[in-house]
TIZA-843719 format. One record per residue (C-alpha): residue in three letters; x, y, z. Coordinates in steps of 0.25 Angstrom, whole numbers, plus 5000, padded with zeros to 4 digits. Last residue first. Example, Ala and Ser with C-alpha at 12.3 -4.5 7.8 and 13.67 -1.06 7.14 Angstrom:
// residues 2
ser505549965029ala504949825031
This chain:
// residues 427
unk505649435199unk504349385193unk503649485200unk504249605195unk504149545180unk502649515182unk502449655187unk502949705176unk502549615163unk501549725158unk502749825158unk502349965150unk500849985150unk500749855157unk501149925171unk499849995170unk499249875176unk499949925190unk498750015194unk498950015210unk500349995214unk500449885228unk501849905234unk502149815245unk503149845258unk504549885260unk504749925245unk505649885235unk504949785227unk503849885227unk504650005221unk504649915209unk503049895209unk503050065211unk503850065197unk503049975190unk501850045194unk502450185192unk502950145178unk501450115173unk500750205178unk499350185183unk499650285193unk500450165200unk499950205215unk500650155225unk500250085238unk501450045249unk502850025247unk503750065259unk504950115252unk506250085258unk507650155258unk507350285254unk507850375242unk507350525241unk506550545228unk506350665221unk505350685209unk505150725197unk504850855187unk503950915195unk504450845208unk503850725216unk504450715230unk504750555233unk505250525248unk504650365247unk503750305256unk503050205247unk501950305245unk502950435241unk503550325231unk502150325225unk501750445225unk503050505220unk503150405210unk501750425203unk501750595205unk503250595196unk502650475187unk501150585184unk500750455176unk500850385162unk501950485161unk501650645162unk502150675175unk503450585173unk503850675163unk504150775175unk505450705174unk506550825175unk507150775187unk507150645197unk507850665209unk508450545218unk508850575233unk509650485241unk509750335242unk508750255233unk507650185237unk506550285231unk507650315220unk507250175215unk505750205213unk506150335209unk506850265197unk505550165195unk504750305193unk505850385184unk505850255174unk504950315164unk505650455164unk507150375162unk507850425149unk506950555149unk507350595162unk508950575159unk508950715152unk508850785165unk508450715178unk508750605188unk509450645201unk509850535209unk509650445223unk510650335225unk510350175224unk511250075232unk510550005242unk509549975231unk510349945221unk509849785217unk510549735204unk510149785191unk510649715176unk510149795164unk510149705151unk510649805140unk509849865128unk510249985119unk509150005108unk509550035094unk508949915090unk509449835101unk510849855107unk511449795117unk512049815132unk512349675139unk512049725153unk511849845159unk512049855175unk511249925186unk511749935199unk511050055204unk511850195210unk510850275208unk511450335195unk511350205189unk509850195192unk509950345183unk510750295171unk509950165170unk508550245173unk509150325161unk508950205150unk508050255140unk508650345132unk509950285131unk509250175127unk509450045137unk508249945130unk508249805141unk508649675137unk508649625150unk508449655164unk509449595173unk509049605189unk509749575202unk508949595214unk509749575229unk508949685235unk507549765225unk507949895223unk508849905211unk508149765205unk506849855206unk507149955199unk507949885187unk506549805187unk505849935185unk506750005175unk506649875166unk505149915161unk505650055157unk506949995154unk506149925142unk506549785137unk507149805123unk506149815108unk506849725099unk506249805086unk506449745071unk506149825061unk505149885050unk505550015043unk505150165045unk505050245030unk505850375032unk504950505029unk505450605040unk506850615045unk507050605061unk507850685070unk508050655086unk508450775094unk509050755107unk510450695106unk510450675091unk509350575083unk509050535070unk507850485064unk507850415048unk506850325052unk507350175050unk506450095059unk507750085068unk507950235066unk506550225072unk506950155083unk508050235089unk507350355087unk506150315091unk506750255106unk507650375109unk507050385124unk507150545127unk508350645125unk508150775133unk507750895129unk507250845116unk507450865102unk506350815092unk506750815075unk505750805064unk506450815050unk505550855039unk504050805031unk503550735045unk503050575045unk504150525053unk504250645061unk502950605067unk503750505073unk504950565079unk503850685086unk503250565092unk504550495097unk505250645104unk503850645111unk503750505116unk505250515119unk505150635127unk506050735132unk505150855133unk504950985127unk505350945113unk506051025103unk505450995089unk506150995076unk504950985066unk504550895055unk503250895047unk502050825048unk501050785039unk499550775047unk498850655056unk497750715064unk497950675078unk496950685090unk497750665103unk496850595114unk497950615122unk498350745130unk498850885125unk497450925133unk496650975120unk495550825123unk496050785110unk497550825112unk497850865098unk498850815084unk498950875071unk500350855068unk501250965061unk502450935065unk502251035074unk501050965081unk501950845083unk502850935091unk501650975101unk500750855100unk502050775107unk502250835119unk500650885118unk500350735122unk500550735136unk499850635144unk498450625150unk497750545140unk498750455140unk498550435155unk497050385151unk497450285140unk497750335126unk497350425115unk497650455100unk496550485088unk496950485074unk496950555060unk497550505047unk498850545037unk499850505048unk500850625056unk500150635069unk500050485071unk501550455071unk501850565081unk500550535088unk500950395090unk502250435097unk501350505108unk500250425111unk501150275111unk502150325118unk501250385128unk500550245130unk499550205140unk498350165130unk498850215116unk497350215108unk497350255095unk496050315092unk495250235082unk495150185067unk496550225067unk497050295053unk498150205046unk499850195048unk500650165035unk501350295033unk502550265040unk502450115038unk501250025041unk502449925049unk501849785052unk502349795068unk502549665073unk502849635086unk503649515094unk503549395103unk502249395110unk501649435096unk500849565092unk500849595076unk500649745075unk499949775060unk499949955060unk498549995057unk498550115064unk497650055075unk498649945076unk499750055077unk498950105090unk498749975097unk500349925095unk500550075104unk499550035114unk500049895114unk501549985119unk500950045131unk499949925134unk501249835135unk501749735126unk503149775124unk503849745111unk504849635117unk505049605098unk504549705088unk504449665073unk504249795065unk503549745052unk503849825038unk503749965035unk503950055047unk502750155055unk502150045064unk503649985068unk503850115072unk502650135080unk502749975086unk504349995090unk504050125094unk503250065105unk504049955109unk505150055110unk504550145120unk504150025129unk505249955129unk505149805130unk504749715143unk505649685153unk506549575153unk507149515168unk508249435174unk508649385187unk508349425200unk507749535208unk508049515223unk506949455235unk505849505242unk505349625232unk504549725244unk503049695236unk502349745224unk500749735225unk499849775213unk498649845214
């Protein structure tokens, strides 16, 4: 149980959060897959992105760990070998599902699982397009659900429609197209986190992308480079949060990855009216970076309607968002996110709770929830589902609150952010 109480004086100074998470991963898969060493600099070491070092170690992939960088000694394309075990993916949906896209296409057979909350997510979003390609790949226990059994065959290219805007699905479907005998293309209904695409052009795939199809060529070698992973908004979403709520605060955060695709909590803090400024905009291996400047809003935040195409843009920030909407004035509505069911947690259940706890006007909705602003919260006890943004985002609300906020569960927070609660405290 972890105690967060009412924040007694202003946020100051400045702050780095840890790397991306999505592009760490890629980073090591990639990096696996290319000829030559991938050297990886503010990798994220959390359990998420371990998880993904611990399964290209089992396919006999070299990964050199130093406090100061990675190294990946690449196996090439067609260089990875039969586990001895099942590959274990802890926490990790990014792991399961871009692995299977890899794994489905290799001349040996493997066995794929992860933690509990693995075992209960969605695996038929990416069972069904690989199939077509001609995958051999099924839910162990015939639930669409990890353990997935995958007998590597030849694959051949497809255009496939997806249902769902989803990075993890667009990525899986990318990379089993590596290994296909045509042109694989994926279109989605609405663009998602562009992270492979970018990075494997990087690596020198021949892939292409247009709006929302992205395109890639079979049978092109991948090649070792140098990745500067940037801090991950994710991670930088809480400490914007609580710099909005908390009086007198002022916060630069630095270094941190702005994609297009990544970066709609900006758009939507924006919108409710938050004084948020980028500075010193860059570009870092294809990634657009700024150092983002916050100063308190509080007195100032509107309610909004967030739906459509932005959802996929900001779907891991939706709980720290409601946690600003909670002190917003008016009404905010949240659209088109019933993603949030099948994250590490049921997120649209997790926040209604827990706002609704605290004394917060929450109604949860099939596809969200709706939130009617207030000027305090109480605090109180709050349960973190064993999910990692709802902890992070409950110890936010807490510096906010009129009393103490005490979350249940909060290790989860090293999934994504093991430094967080150091990070808070330190400021």
């Amino acid at each position: 149980m972890k105690e967060i109480r009412p924040a007694n004086k202003p946020l100051k100074g400045s702050i780095s959060v840890p790397g991306d998470k999505s592009i760490s991963h890629r980073s090591i898969m990639f990096g696996a897959l290319a000829k030559g060493d991938t050297h990886i600099t503010n990798f994220l070491m959390a359990d998420d992105c371990l998880s993904t070092i611990d399964c290209f170690r089992k396919l006999g992939v070299s990964i050199n760990v130093t406090k100061e960088m990675i190294t990946v000694c690449g196996a090439g394309l067609h260089g990875l070998k039969e586990p001895a075990k099942t590959l274990y993916t802890g926490n990790s949906g990014t792991t399961t599902r871009l692995i299977s896209g890899i794994l489905s296409a290799q001349p040996f057979d493997c066995r794929l699982t992860g933690d509990e909350s693995i075992e209960k997510r969605p695996m038929k979003r990416i069972m069904t397009p690989l199939s077509l390609m001609g995958a051999d790949i099924k839910s162990e226990r015939d639930n669409g659900c990890a353990p997935l059994i995958i007998h590597g065959k030849k694959l051949h290219g497809v255009d496939y429609i997806s249902p769902v805007a989803s990075a993890q699905v667009k990525s899986a479907v990318i990379l089993a197209g590596l290994y296909a005998d045509s042109r694989t293309t994926v279109t989605e209904p609405a663009l998602s986190r562009n992270h492979t695409e970018l990075m494997l052009k990087g690596f020198g795939a021949d892939i292409t992308s247009s709006r929302l199809t992205a395109s890639i060529n079979p049978g092109k070698e991948l090649y070792a480079c140098d990745i500067s992973v940037p801090s991950d908004i994710s991670s930088a979403a809480y400490f914007i949060t609580a710099a909005m709520l908390v009086p007198g605060s002022e916060l630069l955060i630095k270094n941190v990855g702005i994609n297009p695709t990544r970066a709609g909590i900006l758009k939507v803090y924006k919108e409710m009216n938050a004084y948020i400024e980028l500075v010193d905009r860059r570009l870092s291996g294809g990634e657009e970076t700024a150092d983002i400047l916050v100063r308190y809003s509080r007195d100032r935040l509107k309610g909004t309607t967030i739906e459509g195409d932005i959802i996929p843009a900001l779907i891991d920030e939706l709980p720290v968002i409601a946690i600003a909407a909670a002190f917003a004035e008016g009404r905010t509505v949240v659209k088109d996110a019933a993603e949030l069911k099948v994250k590490e947690s049921d997120r649209i259940k997790a926040v209604s709770e827990g706002l609704t706890s605290m004394g917060g006007d929450i109604t949860a909705t099939d596809d969200g929830f709706i939130i009617n602003g207030s000027e305090e919260l109480l605090g109180g006890s709050i349960k973190s589902f064993n999910d990692h943004r709802i902890a992070m985002s409950f110890a936010i609300a807490g510096l906010a609150c009129k009393n103490p906020v005490l979350i249940d569960s909060t290790g989860c927070v090293n999934i994504s952010y093991p430094e967080f609660f150091d990070t808070l405290s330190g400021l």
